[in-house]
N, C-alpha and C positions, 0 to 999 in steps of 0.2 A: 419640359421646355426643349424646342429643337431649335438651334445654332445651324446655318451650313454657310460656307466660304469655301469657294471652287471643289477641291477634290476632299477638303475637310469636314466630318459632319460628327458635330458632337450634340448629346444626348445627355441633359441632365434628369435623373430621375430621384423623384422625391423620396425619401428617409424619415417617417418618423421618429423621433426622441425616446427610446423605452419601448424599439418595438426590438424584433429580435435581427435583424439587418443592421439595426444599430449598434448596439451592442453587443455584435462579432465582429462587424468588420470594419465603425466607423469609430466608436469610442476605446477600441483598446490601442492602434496606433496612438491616440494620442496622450491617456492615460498611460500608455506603457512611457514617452518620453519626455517627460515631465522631468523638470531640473530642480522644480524648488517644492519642496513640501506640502506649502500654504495652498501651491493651483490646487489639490484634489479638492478643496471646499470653496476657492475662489472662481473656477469657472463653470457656468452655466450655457450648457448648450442648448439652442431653441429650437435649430432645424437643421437639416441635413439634403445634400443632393450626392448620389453617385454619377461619378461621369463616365458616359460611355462615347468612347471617339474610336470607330472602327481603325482609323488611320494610325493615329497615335498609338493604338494598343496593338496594332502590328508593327510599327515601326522600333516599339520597343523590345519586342519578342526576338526581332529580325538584329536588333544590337546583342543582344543574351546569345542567340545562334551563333554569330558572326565571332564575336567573341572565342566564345566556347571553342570553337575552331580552328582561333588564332591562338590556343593554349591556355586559356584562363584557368585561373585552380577554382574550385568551389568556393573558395574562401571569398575569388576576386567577385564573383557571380553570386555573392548574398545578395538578395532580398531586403529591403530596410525602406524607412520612411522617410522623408524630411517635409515642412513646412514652410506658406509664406504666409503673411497677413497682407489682409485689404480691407480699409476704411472704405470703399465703394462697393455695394452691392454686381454694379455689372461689369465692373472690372474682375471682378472675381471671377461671376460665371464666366466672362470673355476665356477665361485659363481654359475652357472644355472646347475650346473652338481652334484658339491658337498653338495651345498648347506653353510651354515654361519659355517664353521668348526672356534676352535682354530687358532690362527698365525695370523689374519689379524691385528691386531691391534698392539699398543707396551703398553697399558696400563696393568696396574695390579693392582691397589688401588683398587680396591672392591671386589676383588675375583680373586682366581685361574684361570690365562686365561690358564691351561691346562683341565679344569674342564665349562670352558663356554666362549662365545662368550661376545667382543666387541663392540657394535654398537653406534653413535651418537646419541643425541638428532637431534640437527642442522644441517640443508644441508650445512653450510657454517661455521662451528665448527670442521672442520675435519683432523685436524693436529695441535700438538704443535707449529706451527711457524705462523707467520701471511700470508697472502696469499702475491705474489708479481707478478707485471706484464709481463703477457705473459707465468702465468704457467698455465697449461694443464695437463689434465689428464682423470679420468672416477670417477662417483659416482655412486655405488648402492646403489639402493633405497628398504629398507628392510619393509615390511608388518611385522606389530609385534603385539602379544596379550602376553601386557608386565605379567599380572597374578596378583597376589598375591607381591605388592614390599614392600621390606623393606629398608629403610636408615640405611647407615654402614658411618663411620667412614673413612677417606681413609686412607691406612695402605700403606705408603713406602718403608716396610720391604721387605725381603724375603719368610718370614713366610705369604705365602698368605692367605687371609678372605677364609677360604672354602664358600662352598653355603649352605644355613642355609634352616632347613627342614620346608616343610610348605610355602615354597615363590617359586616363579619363576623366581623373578631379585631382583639385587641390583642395588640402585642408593647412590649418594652422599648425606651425610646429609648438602651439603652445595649448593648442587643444583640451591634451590630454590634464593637465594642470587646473583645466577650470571646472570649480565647484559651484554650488549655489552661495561662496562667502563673495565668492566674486563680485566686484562692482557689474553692475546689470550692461554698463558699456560695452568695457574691454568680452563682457561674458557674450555680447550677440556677438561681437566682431571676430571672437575667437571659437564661437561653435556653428560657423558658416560651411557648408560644402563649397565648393567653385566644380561648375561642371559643364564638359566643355567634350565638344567629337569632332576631331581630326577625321578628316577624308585622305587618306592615304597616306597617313604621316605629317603632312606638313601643317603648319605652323601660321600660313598664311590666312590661311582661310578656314571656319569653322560650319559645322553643319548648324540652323538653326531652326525649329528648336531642337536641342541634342535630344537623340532618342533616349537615351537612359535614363529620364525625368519624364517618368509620364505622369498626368493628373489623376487622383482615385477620386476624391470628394471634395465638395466645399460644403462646410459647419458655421452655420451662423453663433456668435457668441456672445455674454457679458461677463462682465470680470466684478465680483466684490470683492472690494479691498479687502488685508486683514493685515497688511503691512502698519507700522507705527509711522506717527511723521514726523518721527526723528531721521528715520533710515530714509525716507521721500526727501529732506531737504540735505541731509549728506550724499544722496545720489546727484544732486542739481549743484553740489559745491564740487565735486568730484570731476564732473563734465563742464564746469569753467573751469575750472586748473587745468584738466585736461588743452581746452581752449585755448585758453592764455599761456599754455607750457608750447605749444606745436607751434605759437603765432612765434617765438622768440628762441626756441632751441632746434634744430635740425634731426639731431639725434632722438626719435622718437624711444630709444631704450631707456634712454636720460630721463624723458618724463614721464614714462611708466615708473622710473623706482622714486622719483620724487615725490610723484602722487601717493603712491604706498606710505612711503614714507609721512606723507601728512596725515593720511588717515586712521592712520595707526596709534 
């Protein structure tokens, strides 16, 4: 399938399930970043596409250069994956044309998602709701050189965290903390990247889409449940407290230890 928009031309090229393209270089991303146990028998993948967008995959090269130049350590210049989901088929493919614009996501605790993109940490972290059986959908699979990160604070306001000068993502400062005991919530909202490319520094204005998110594949998918539905209806009690705690306290720290505290 070819895609072209003015100077854009993206390329998706088809992936069998169990051929050997699959299983180097579509199934271990996301095999390798799996949060919860249960996905390696819970998800079923059907189909696959590599995307190839001349533009994008120089645009990305040309951020790693540029970079590399302005001092980056090896460390800042890994290599890594992150994920988004799409219940729409051509919303999906559309990611090989446009590339990681603003809107796919519904987060905003780390920053301005009109100023930078959303991505997962986790292949299987990809929605506030717990996964449930026989849902379906697509996951792209994003090539990232996450840069220079700094941990922020997550802000529930309005008032979004702009992108702070000298970095190229924001992560959670409370990241590092989340396990698969985690409520499925607080666990998408806290293993979020925020990634975002200043042109010269400033603040005001963001490059979009940021080069250092480029698209590698989109994996069609299902999900078998193997979750209990005792743990399905304390996730849906979990996220009205949550609800009902944000509509009446300000202090979102306040109803983080609230909720712990009841579910405990």
């Amino acid at each position: 399938m070819e895609i072209e928009n003015g100077a854009a031309k993206g390329v998706l090229l088809p992936v069998l399930p169990g051929s050997e393209p699959f299983d180097n270089s579509i199934l271990p991303p996301l095999q390798n970043m799996y949060m919860y146990e249960e996905s390696k028998q819970s998800f079923r993948y059907n189909s696959a596409f590599l995307i190839k967008n001349t533009t994008l995959q120089e645009r990305y090269e040309a951020f790693r250069t540029e970079r590399r130049g302005m001092g980056y350590s090896e460390e800042e210049l890994e290599e890594s994956y992150g994920f988004l989901l799409f219940d729409d088929k051509n919303k999906a493919n559309k990611l090989g044309e446009t590339g990681v614009v603003p809107g796919h996501s519904t987060c905003s605790t780390l920053g301005d998602p009109s100023k930078g993109v959303y991505v997962s940490k986790y292949s299987d972290c990809l929605d506030l709701n717990r996964w449930y059986h026989g849902k379906s959908g697509y996951i792209a699979i994003i090539r990232l050189t996450k840069g220079r990160v700094r941990d922020v604070t997550e802000n529930y306001t309005i008032n979004y965290t702009s992108p702070s000068n000298g970095f190229d993502c924001h992560v959670s400062e409370q990241l590092s903390a989340v396990s698969a005991n985690t409520s499925s919530f607080l666990a998408f909202e806290r293993t979020q990247y925020y990634m975002y490319e200043l042109p010269g520094g400033g603040a005001d204005s963001t490059v979009q889409p940021p080069s250092h998110a480029c698209p590698f594949a989109i994996v069609s998918f299902s999900y078998w449940d193997t979750k209990t539905p005792a743990s399905e209806d304390q996730e849906k009690r979990y996220i009205s407290l949550f609800l009902m705690g944000f509509l009446i306290c300000p202090d979102s720290s306040k109803i983080f230890d609230e909720k712990e505290h009841v579910l405990k």
